[in-house]
C-alpha positions in Angstrom: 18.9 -10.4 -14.9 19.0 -12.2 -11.5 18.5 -10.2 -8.5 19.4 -11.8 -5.5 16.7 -10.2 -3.3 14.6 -7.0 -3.8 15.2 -4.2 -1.5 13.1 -4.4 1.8 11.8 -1.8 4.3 10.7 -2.0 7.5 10.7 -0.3 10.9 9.6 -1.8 13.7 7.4 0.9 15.3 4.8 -0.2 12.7 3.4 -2.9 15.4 4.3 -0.7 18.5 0.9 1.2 18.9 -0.9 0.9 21.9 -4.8 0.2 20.8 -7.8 -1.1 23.3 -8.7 -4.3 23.3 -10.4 -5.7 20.9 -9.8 -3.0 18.3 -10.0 -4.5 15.0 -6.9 -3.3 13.2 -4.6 -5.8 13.3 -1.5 -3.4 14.5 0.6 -6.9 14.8 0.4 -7.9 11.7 3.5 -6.3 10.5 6.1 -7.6 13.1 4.8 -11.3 12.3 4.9 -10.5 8.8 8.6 -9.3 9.2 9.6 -12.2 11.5 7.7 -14.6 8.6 10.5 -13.3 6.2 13.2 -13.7 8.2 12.0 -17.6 9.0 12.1 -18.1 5.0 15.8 -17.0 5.3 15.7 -13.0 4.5 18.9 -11.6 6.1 18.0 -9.3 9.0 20.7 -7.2 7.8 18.9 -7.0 4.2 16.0 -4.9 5.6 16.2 -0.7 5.1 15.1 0.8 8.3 12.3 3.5 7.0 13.1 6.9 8.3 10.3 9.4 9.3 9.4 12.5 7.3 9.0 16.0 9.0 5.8 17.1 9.5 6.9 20.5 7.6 7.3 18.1 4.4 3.7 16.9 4.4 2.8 20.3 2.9 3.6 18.2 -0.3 0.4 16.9 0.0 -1.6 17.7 2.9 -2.8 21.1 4.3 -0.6 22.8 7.2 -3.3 23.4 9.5 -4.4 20.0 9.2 -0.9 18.3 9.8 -0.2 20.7 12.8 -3.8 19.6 14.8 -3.1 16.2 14.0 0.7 16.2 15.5 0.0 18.5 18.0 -3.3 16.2 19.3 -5.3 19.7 18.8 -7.5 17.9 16.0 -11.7 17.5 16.6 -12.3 14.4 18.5 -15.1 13.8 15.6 -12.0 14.0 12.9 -10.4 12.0 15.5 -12.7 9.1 15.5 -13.5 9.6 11.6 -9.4 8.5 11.7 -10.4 5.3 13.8 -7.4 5.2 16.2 -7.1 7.1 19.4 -4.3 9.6 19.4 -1.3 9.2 20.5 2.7 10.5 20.3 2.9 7.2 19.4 0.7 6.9 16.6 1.9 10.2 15.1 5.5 9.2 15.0 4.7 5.4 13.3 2.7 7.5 10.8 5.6 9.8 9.8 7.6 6.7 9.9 5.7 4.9 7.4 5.6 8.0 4.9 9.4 8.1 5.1 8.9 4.2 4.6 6.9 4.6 1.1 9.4 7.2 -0.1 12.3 5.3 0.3 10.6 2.4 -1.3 10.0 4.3 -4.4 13.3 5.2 -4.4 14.7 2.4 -4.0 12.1 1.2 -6.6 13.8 3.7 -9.4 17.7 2.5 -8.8 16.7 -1.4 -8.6 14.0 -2.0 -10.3 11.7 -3.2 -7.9 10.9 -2.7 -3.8 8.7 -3.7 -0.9 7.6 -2.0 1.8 6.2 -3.9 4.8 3.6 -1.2 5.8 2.1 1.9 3.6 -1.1 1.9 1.7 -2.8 4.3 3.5 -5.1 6.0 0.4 -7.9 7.1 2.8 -6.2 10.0 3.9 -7.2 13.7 2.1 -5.6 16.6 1.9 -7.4 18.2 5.1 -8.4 14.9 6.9 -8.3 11.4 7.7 -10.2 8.4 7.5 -10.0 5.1 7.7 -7.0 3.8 9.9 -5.5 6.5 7.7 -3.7 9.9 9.1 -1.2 10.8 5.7 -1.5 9.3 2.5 1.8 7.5 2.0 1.4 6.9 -1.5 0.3 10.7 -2.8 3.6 11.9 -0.6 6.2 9.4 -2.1 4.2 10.4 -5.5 4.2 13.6 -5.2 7.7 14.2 -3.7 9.2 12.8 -6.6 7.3 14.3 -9.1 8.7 17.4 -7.9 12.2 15.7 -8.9 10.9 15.3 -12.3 10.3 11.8 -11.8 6.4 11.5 -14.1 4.4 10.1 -15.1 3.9 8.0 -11.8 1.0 5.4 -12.0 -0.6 4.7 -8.4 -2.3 1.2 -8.9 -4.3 0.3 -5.8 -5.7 -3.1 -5.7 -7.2 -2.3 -2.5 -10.6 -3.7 -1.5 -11.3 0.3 -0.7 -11.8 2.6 -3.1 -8.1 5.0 -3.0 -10.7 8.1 -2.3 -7.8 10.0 -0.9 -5.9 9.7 -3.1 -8.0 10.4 -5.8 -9.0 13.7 -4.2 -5.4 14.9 -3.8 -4.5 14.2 -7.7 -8.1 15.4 -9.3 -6.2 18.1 -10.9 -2.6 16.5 -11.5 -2.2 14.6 -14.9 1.1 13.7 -14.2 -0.3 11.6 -11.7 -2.7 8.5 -12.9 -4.6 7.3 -10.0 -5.9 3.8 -10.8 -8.4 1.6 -8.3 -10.0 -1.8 -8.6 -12.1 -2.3 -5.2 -15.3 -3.5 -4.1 -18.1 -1.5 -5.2 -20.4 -2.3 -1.8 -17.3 -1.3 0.8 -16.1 1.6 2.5 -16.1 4.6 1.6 -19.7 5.1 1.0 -19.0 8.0 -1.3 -16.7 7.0 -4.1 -14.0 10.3 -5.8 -13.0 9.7 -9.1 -10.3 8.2 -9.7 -8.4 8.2 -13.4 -10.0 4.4 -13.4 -12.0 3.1 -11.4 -13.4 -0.2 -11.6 -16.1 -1.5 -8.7 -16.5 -5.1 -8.5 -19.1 -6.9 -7.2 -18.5 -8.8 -3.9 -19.7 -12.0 -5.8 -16.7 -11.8 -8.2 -14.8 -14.7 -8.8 -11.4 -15.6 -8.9 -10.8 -15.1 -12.7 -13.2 -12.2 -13.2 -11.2 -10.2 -10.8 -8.1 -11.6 -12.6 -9.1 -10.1 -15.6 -9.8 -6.9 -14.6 -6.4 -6.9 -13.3 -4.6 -8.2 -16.2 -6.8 -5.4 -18.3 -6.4 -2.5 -16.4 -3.0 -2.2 -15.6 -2.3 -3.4 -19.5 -4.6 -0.6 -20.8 -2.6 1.9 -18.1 0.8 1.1 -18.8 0.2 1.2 -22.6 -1.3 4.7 -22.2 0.0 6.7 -19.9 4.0 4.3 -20.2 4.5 5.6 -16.4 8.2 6.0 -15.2 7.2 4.4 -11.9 4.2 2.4 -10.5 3.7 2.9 -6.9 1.8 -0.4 -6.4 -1.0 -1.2 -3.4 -1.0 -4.7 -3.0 -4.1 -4.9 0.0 -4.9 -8.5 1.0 -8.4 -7.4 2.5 -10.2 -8.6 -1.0 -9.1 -12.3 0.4 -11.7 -14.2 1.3 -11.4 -14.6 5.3 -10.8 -10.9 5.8 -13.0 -9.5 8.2 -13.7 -6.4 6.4 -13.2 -6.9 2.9 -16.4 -8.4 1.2 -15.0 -10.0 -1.8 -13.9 -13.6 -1.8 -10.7 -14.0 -3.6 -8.6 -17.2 -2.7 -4.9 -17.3 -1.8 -3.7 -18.5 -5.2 -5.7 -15.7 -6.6 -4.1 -13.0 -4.3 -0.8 -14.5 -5.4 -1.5 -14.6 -9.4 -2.6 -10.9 -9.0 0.8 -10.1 -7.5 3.1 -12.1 -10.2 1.1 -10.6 -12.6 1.3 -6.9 -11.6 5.3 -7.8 -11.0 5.4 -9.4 -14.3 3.5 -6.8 -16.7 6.1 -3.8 -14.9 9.3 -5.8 -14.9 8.7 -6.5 -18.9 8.4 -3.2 -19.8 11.4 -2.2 -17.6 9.3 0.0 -15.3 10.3 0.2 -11.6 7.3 -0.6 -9.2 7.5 0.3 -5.8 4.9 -2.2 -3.5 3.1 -1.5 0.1 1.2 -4.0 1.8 -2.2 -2.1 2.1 -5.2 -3.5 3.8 -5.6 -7.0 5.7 -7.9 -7.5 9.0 -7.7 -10.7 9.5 -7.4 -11.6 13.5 -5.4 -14.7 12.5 -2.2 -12.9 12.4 -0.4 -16.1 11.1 -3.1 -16.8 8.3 -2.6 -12.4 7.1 0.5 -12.9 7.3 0.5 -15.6 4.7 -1.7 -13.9 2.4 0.5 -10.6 2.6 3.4 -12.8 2.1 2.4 -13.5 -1.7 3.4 -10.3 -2.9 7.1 -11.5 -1.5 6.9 -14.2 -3.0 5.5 -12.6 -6.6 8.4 -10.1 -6.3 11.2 -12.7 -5.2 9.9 -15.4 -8.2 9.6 -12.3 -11.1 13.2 -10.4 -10.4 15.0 -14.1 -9.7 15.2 -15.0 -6.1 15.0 -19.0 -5.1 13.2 -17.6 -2.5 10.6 -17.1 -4.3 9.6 -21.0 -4.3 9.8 -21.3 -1.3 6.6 -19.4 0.0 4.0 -21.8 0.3 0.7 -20.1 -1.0 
């Protein structure tokens, strides 16, 4: 099969969030990352526009109380600072954005086999709070609103260099969702939740033992659990210039992850759903690149020419 691009979706509020100087989440990254798509010859009119969720449909996932002082700015300026961005109408309605975002990622996901989302990933977020540079959790919402479709079982593989803690809390109790997450053991969040799998790798890792683990996991996953969907977290921040991430993973190794992941799903005809996740570099251009892999992975496995023409 030769699919002339995967579906794409974007919104352009993602970079419109007004932070102080100096504050070290790289809220930009996602416009240059759009604009470094379009320069490779992506169609502007390819992109899906994401569409924000209600705050009433959080209750999917999160608990009422919670998602009413967090809209409403009532929430504890301790909670607040736990979050790590100052609050905002602004920052509520990019967050709502970016869950309706994922969903329609994974949806698109199940009709074509395969889509990207250029924002999502945020697994830090728990039923009753948030943490991180995290207010929902993007990934339990798209999970768990389909499930409720009778879409299962749904495999959440997060490649994150942070643990998925949120996400791990939400689904403790849910077998129809496998929560699955390969990070650096010495990183954020101190205190680890159990995940379905968990593997914690140490920040020396190399290039092929992080490879492996990879390769091993999501084998041992799929064979197991044969998911109907993967909801895929594709964080850059285990790359080795990231400012927060610890490990020291090359380009070519972020890339070979990607194909990989893209590979072991398309062959099994299993629609994977991709978000960005994590990537703090200040060099907008240079994160951009490294986020661009999983573009490239995507476009080379389901048979774009594009796909060549990302220079890792």
């Amino acid at each position: 099969m030769s699919l002339a691009l995967p579906p794409l979706i974007y919104h352009r509020c993602y970079s419109e969030l007004d932070l102080p100087p100096n504050h070290r989440y790289p809220i930009g990254k996602y416009r240059t990352l759009y604009q470094s798509l379009l320069a490779l010859g992506v169609p502007e009119s390819h992109f899906t526009a994401a569409s924000p969720v209600t705050a009433h449909a959080l209750s999917t996932v999160h608990c009422p109380d919670y998602v009413q002082a967090l809209c409403y700015g009532k929430l504890d300026p301790k909670a607040m600072r736990r979050i790590g961005f100052p609050w905002s109408e602004q920052l509520i309605q990019r967050s709502l954005t970016s869950l309706g975002g994922t969903l329609q990622t994974a949806e698109h996901a199940l009709t074509h086999g395969v889509a990207l989302h250029l924002s999502g990933g945020y697994h830090h977020a728990f039923a009753n709070a948030g943490s991180g540079f995290c207010l929902f959790n993007d990934l339990a919402f798209a999970a768990q609103t389909l499930q409720q479709q009778g879409v299962g079982p749904i495999l959440i593989f997060d490649l994150d260099v942070h643990q998925g803690d949120g996400t791990a809390e939400i689904f403790q109790d849910n077998p129809g969702i496998i929560t699955a997450s390969i990070h650096c053991e010495k990183n954020f969040p101190a205190r680890k939740q159990v995940s379905d799998w968990d593997i914690g790798l140490s920040p020396s890792c190399t290039d092929a033992e992080y490879l492996e683990a990879v390769s091993q996991s999501l084998e041992t996953l799929l064979n197991w659990y044969q998911p109907e969907l993967v909801l895929y977290d594709a964080g850059v921040d285990v790359h080795q210039d990231d400012d927060l991430g610890l490990l020291q993973l090359s380009t070519e190794a972020v890339a070979e992850r990607d194909r990989r992941v893209f590979t072991s799903c398309r062959q099994r005809n299993i629609p994977v759903a991709a978000v960005i996740g994590g990537g703090y570099q200040r060099d907008l251009t240079a994160l951009s690149n490294v986020h661009l892999q999983l573009f490239k992975a995507a476009f080379t496995v389901f048979g774009s020419s594009l796909g060549r023409e990302i220079k890792t």
